[in-house]
C-alpha positions in Angstrom: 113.3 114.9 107.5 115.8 111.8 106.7 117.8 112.8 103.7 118.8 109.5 103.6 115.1 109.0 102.8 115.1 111.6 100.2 117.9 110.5 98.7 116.6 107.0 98.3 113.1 108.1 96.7 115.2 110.3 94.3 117.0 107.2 93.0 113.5 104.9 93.3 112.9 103.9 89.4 109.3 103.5 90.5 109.5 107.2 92.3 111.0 108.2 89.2 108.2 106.9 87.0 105.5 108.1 88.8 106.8 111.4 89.1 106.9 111.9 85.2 103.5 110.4 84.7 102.2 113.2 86.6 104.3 115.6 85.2 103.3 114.1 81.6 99.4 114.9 82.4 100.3 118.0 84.0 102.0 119.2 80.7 98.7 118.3 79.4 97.1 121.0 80.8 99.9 123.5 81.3 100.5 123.1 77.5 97.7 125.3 76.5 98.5 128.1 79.7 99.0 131.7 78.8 102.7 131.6 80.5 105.3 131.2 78.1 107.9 130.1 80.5 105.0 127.1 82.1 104.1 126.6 78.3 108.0 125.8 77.1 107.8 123.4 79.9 105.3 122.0 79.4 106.3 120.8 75.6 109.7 119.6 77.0 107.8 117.4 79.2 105.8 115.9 76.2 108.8 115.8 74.2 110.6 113.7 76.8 113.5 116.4 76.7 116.7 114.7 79.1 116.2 116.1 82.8 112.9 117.6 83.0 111.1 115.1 84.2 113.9 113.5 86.7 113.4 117.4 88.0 110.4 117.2 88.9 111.3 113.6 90.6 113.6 114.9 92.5 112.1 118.3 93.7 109.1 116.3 95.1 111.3 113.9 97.0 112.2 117.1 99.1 108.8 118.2 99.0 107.4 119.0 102.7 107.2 115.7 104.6 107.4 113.5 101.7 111.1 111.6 102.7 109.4 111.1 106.3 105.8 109.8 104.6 108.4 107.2 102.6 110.7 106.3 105.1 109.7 102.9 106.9 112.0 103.4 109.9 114.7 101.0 109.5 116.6 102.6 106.7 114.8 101.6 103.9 111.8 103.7 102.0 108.2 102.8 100.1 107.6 105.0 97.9 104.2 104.2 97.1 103.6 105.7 101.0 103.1 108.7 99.1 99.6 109.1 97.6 99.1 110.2 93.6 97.1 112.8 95.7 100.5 114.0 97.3 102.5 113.8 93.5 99.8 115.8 92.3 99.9 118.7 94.9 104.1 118.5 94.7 103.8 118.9 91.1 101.4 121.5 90.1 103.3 123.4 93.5 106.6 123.1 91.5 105.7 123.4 87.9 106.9 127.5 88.4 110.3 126.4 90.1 111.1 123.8 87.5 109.9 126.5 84.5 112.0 129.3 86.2 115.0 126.7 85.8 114.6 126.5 82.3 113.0 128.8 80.6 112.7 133.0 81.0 109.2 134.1 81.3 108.7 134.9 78.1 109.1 130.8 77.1 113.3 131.4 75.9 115.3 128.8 77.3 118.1 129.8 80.0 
């Protein structure tokens, strides 16, 4: 993995955006789950609350492969190399991680 590649999709405005669109609908789903801790992240989300989203962002950028699906080999990346199918997957995958930074699992913030 090139974590100059990572490092670049992190600070990708278009990354950045795509990532909290699919965190937004996520939340639309994960709003109504019988977690606390995935609930309480879920309204943050919806509330636009500073940093949740750019989490998620930049969890997925170090997701499994991702950095290397970007990277176009001669230092630069393209983001969009990395399918709505793959944001998806990273997402849902991290929605615990990014609720167990926040929130206890009973939905109180950390």
């Amino acid at each position: 993995m090139s974590y100059q590649g990572q490092a670049q999709l992190e600070a990708d405005f278009w990354w950045q955006q795509r990532n909290r669109s699919v965190a937004i609908q996520q939340a639309e789903t994960f709003k109504d789950d019988q977690r606390p801790d995935w609930q309480a992240t879920a309204q943050s989300i919806l509330r636009d609350d500073p940093g949740f989203a750019l989490t998620f962002s930049r969890i997925a950028a170090g997701g499994p492969g991702i950095a290397d699906k970007a990277d176009n080999g001669d230092g630069t990346i393209d983001q969009s190399k990395v399918t709505d199918a793959d944001l998806l997957s990273l997402t849902q995958a991290n929605w615990s991680v990014v609720a167990g930074l926040y929130f206890a699992e009973d939905g109180t913030p950390l």
